[in-house]
N, C-alpha and C positions, 0 to 999 in steps of 0.2 A: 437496612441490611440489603445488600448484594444477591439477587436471584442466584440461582443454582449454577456453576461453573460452568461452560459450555468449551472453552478453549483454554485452554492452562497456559504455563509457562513455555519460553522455548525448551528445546530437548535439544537432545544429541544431533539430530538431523539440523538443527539451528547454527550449529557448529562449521558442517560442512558446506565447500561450496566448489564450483569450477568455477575458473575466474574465465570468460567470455575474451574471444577476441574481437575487439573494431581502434576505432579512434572516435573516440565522444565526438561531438562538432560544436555542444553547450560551452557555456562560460560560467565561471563560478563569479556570483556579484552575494552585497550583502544586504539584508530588506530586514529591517527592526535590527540590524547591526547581528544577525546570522548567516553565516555562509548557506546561501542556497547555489542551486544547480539551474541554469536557466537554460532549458530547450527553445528555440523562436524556428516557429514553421517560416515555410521557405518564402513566402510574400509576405513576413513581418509585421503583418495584421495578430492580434493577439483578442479577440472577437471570443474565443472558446479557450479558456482555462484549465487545465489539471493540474489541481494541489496534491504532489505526492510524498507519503508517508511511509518511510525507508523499513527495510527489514533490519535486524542486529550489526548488517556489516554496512547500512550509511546510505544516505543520498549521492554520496564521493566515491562510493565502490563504481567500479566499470561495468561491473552490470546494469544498475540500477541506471548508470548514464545511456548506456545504450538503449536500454529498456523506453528512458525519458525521451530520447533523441527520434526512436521506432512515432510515438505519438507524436512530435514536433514535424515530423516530416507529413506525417497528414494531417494536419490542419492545425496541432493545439500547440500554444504556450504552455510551455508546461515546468513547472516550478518543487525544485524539492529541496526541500530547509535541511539542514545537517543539526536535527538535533542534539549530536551525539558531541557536537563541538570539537570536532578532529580527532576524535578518543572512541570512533565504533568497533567492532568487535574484529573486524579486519587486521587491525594491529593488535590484536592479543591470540589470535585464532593460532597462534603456534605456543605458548605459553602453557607447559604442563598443569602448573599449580593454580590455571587463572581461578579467579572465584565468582564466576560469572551471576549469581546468584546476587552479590552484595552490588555487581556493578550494572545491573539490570535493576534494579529498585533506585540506585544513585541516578542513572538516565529517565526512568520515568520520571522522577518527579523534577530534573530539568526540560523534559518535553511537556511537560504538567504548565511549566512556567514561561516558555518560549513560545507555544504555539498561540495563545489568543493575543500577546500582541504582533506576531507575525502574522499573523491571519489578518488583524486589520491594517497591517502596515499595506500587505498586497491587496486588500480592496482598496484603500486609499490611492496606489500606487496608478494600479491599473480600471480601477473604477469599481464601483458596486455594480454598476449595467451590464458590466460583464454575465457570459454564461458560464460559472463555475462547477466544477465537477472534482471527486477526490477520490484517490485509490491508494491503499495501503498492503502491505504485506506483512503477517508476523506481527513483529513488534508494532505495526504501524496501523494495524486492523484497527484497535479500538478507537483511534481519531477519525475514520473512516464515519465509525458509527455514530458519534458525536455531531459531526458536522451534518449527517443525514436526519437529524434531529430537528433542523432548523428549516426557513425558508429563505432562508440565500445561493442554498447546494441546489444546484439540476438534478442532479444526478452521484451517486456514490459507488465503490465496487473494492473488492477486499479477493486475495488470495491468499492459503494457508494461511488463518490467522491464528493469533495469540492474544491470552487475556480477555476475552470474551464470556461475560456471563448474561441468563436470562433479559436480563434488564437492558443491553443492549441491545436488543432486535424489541423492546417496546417503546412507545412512540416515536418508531419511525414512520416521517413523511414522505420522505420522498425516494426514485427510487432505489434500491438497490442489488447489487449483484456477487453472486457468490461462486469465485473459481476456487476449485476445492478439487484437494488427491487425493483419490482411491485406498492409499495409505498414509495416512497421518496419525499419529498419537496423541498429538498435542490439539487435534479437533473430528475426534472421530468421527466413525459413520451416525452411532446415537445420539451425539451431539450436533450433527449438522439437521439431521431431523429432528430434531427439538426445534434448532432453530428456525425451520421450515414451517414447523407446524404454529411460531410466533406470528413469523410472518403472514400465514393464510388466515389465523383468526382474526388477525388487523383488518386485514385484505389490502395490507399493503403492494405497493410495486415491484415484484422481485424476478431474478433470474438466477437458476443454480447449473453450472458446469460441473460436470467431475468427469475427471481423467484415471482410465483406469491404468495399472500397474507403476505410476509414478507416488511419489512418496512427496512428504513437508518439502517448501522449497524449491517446489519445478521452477514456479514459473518466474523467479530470479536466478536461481541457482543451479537449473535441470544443464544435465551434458548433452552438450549439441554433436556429439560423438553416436549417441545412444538413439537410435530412430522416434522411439516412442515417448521421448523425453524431450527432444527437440520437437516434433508435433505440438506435445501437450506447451510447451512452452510460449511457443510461436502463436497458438491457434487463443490460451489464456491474455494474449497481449492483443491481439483482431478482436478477439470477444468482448473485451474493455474496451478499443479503439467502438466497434460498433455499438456498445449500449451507449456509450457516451454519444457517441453521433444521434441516436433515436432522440436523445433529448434536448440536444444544441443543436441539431440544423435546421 
């Protein structure tokens, strides 16, 4: 049985989003015959890895490209699978009667199914010597934890997640990081200190951000309109870019 809840389902704040302006510069190719998202830093060396794990609206949303594109320009290859098979929440996010509930349990258990052989298709791909690292948001946290389970990850890091219970913050190896909003419902404040207090009786490797007055979903979703939502946004994507550096250079 499943330790004590720590991070629930998405909510209402799941829902919403500001769509970001840029122009991606990634290409979409397909690795175990899944559309992924491919970021390639600007000298094409591909030496440091980020495997990223999409929030409800996709590795295809323009955020989450920009977001990929932000790490590719400093140094990392950076790779984000479309679990959701062109069917994320992006296309339904106007839809009165959607049932998100029935079609969040139908995607977990094809990201259930797609990711461990996409995982070895991109080690095979790009090597196991590689230095891998992974970051998820939301729907994509509890792969975060998984993969930090092991000894192949460098390095791991999660913002506003979802679906998270006690048992994933026990035997983690290696390290990880935790960007988290001042307001979230879906991983409150008693629940990040739970998971705090997992992690120090380990005495595992960890780092916790929190950002105050922003809510679920800044740091894909946050309006870059709003001062303290753009900061928190900007500064959870440097904060990943740096942990990730302390452990691949």
């Amino acid at each position: 049985m499943a330790g004590a809840t720590l991070a629930g389902p998405p909510g209402d704040c799941c829902r919403k989003t500001v769509q970001h302006v840029g122009e991606p510069r990634g290409t979409v190719e397909k690795i175990a015959n899944v559309e992924t998202y491919v970021a390639r830093p600007p000298d094409g060396a591909g030496g440091k890895i980020i495997l990223f794990f999409a929030d409800v609206f996709g590795a295809l949303y323009v955020n989450s490209k920009l977001l990929m594109d932000y790490w590719a320009e400093n140094g990392y290859l950076v790779l984000g699978l479309d679990y959701f098979e062109g069917d994320s929440y992006a296309f339904h996010k106007d839809e009165q009667d959607f049932d998100m509930p029935a079609w969040i349990k139908e995607k977990q258990a094809r990201a259930a199914a797609l990711l461990p052989p996409w995982i070895d298709a991109v080690r095979q791909q790009y090597g196991s010597e590689k230095k891998y690292t992974c970051v998820g948001y939301c729907f994509g946290a509890p792969y975060v934890m998984d993969c930090v389970k092991t000894d192949w990850i460098a390095a791991g890091a999660f913002a506003h997640p979802a679906f998270l219970n006690e048992d994933h913050f026990k035997g983690v190896k290696q390290p990880i990081m935790l960007s988290c909003a001042e307001i979230d419902h879906t991983f409150p404040v008693e629940s990040r200190r739970r998971a705090e207090d997992i992690l120090v009786d380990q005495k595992a490797m960890y780092f916790i951000q929190v950002f105050a007055s922003v809510k679920h979903g800044f740091a894909l979703r946050g309006d870059p309109n709003v001062p303290a939502e753009r900061w928190a946004k900007e500064e959870s994507a440097r904060g990943v870019l740096n942990w990730f550096n302390n452990f691949c250079d």
